[in-house]
C-alpha positions in Angstrom: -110.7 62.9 -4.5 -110.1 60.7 -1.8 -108.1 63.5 0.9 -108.1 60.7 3.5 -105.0 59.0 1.4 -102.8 62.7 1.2 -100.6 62.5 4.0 -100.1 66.0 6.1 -96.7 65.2 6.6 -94.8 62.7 3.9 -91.6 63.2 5.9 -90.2 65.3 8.4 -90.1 68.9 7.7 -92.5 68.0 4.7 -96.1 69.3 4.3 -97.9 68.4 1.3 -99.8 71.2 -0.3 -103.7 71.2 -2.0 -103.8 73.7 -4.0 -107.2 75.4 -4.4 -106.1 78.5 -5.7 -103.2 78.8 -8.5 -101.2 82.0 -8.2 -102.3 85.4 -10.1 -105.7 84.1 -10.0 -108.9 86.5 -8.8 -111.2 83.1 -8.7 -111.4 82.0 -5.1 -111.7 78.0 -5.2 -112.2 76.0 -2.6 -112.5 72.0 -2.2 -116.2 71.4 -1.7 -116.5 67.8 0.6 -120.0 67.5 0.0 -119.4 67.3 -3.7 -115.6 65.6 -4.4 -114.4 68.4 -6.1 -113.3 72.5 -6.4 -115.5 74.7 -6.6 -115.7 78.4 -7.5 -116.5 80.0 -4.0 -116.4 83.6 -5.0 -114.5 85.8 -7.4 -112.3 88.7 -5.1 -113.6 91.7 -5.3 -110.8 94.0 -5.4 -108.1 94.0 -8.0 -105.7 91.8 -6.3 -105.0 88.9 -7.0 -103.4 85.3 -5.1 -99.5 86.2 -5.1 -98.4 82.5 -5.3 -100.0 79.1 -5.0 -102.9 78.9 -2.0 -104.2 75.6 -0.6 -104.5 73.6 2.5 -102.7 70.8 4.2 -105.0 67.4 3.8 -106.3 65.9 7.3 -105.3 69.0 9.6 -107.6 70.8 11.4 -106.2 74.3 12.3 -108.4 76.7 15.2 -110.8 78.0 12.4 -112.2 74.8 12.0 -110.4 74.5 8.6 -107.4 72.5 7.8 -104.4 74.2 7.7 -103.7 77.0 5.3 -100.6 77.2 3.1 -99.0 79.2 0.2 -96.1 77.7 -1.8 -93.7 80.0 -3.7 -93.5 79.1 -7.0 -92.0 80.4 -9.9 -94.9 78.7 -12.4 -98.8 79.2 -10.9 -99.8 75.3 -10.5 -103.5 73.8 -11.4 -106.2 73.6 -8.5 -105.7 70.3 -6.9 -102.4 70.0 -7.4 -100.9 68.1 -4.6 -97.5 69.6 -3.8 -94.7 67.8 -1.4 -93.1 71.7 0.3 -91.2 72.7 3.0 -92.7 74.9 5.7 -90.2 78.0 6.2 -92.2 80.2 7.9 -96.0 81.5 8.8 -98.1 84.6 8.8 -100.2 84.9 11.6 -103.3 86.9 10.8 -106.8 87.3 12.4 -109.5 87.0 9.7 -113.6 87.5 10.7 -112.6 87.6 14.1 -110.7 83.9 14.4 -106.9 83.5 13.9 -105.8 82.2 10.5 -102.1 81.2 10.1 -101.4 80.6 6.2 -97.7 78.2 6.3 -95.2 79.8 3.6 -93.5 76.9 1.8 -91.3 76.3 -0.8 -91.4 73.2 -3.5 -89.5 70.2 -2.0 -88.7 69.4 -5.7 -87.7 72.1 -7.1 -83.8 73.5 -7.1 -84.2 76.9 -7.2 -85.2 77.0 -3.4 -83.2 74.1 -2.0 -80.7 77.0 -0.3 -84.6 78.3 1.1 -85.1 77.2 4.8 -86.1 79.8 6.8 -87.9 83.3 6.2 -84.5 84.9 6.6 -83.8 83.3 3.4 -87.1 85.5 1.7 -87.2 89.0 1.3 -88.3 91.4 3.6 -90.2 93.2 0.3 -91.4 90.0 -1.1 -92.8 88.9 3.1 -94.6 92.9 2.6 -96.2 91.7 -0.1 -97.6 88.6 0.9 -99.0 90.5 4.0 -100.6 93.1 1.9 -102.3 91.1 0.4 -103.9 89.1 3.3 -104.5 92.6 4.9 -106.4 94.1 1.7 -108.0 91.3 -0.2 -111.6 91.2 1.8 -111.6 94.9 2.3 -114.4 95.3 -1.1 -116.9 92.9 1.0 -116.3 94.9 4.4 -114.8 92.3 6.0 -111.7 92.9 8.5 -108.6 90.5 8.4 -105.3 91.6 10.8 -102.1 90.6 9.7 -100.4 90.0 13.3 -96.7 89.9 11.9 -94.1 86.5 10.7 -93.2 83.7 12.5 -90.3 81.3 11.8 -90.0 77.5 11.6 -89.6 77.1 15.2 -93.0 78.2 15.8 -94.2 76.7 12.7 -93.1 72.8 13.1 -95.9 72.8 16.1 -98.3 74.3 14.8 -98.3 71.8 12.2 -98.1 68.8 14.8 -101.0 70.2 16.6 -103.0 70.5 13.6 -102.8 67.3 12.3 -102.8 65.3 15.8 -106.6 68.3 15.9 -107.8 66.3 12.7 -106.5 62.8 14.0 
C-alpha cells in the first residue's frame, strides 16, 4: 500500500482516515512500513474493546512521532485499511507513555446519518465519556499510564491538523 498517494486532506475540512483497527475489536493492528501491510501488534489486555473505527491520517506526523490519530463514528465497524474521506469535529487530548496523543473524532463524509454532525456539541456528552474511558482504561492490564486531558473542538482541531501534515511535509 502505497500511503504516499492518500492525501491527509482531500478537501477542506476533510481528513481521510486509515483504519487499522475496526470498531468492537480487542486486536490492536497497526500498519507495519517495513512490511506493506497490517499487522497484529498486540491483543488488549483488558476486556475492552475499540468503541468505533481507529486509524491514522496518511502523511502527518503528529508530536509522538506517529501520524495523526483518528476515530470515526460509525454505525457499521469498517475493515483494517479502509481509507475513509471524514470530517474532523472534535479531539481528545490525552497523554499516553509520557508524550501527548490527540486521537481527531470524525464522522463519515459520506454517510447521511451525520451530515447535521459538525461539532462535538452535536455528540453526546455520555457517548464523549465513553470514548475517554476507554483511552483512560485500555493500557491499564500492561501497567502502562495514559491521561485523558479533556475535549477540544474544531477550532483547535483545524491546526493541529495543518501542523501535522506541513510536520510530515
Amino acid at each position: 500500500m502505497d500511503l504516499s498517494r492518500i492525501p491527509a486532506q482531500p478537501k477542506p475540512g476533510l481528513v481521510t482516515v486509515l483504519v487499522e483497527i475496526p470498531a468492537g475489536s480487542k486486536n490492536k493492528y497497526e500498519f507495519d512500513k517495513d512490511l506493506n501491510a497490517f499487522a497484529l501488534d498486540r491483543v488488549l489486555y483488558s476486556s475492552v474493546q475499540y468503541p468505533y473505527d481507529y486509524g491514522f491520517i496518511p502523511n502527518t506526523l503528529a508530536d509522538d512521532g506517529d501520524p495523526l490519530d483518528g476515530i470515526v463514528l460509525m454505525d457499521q465497524p469498517t475493515f483494517p485499511g479502509c481509507a475513509i474521506v471524514a470530517r474532523p469535529i472534535g479531539m481528545l487530548e490525552m497523554i499516553d507513555g509520557g508524550d501527548r496523543d490527540e486521537k481527531l473524532l470524525c464522522v463519515p463524509a459520506k454517510d447521511p446519518r451525520y451530515t447535521q454532525v459538525q461539532t462535538l456539541e452535536n455528540i453526546s456528552t455520555h457517548r464523549l465519556d465513553e470514548i475517554a474511558e476507554f483511552f483512560r482504561t485500555y493500557k491499564n492490564l500492561e501497567n502502562k499510564v495514559t491521561e485523558i486531558l479533556g475535549w477540544k473542538g474544531i477550532n483547535d482541531v483545524l491546526p493541529l491538523i495543518e501542523k501535522c501534515i506541513q510536520a510530515a511535509g
